[in-house]
N, C-alpha and C positions, 0 to 999 in steps of 0.2 A: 504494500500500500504506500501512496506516497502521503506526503504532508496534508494537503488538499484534501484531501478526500478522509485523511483520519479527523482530520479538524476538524469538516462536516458532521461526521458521524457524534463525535464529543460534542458540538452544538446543538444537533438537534436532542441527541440524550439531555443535556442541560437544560434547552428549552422544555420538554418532554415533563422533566423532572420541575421545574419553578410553576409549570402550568398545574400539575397535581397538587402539590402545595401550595396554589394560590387558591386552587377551588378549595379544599380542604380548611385553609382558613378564612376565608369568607363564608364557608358554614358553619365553621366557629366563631365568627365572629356577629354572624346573624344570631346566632341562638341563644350568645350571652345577650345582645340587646334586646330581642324575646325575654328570657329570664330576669334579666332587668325591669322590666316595665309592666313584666306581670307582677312584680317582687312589688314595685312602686306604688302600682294600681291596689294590687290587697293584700298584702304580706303588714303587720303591724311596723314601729318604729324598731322597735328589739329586734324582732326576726330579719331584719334589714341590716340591724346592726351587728348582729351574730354571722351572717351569712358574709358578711362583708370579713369580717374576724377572722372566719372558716379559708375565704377564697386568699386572704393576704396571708395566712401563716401559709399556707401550701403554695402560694405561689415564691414565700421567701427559700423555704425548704427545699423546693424544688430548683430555685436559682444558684442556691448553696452546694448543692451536691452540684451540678451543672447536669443533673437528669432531665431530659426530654418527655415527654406527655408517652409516646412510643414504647420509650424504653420501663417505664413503669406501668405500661398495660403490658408488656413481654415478662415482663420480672411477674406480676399475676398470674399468668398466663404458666407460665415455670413453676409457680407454687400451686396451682388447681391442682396441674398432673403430676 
């Protein structure tokens, strides 16, 4: 193979791969603003503020180890079986 054409192939895998992960996060990203604003609509002040608690200790935890959302549904996924 020459250069040209390995390139290609690396490019379009890249693009292949940013497209999955962009759709992927725009339904995560829908579904927290869903969960938000059904949270807003009837969830009390507490439950708002608990839930807020919940998402920020796991999101610092998560940042700290430098684990991936992926890699802690695999690590599950590893303990079921």
């Amino acid at each position: 193979m020459d250069r040209w054409s390995t390139w290609r192939r690396l490019h379009k895998q890249g693009r292949e791969t940013r497209k999955a992960r962009g759709i992927i996060l725009a339904a995560c990203a829908a579904g927290i603003a869903l969960a938000v604003v059904v949270m807003v609509a009837y969830a009390p002040w507490w439950g708002q503020c608990l839930t807020a608690a919940a998402a920020f200790t796991a999101l610092i935890r998560a940042g700290r180890y430098g684990v991936t959302a992926t890699q802690v549904i695999d690590r599950r996924e590893q303990l079921a079986s």
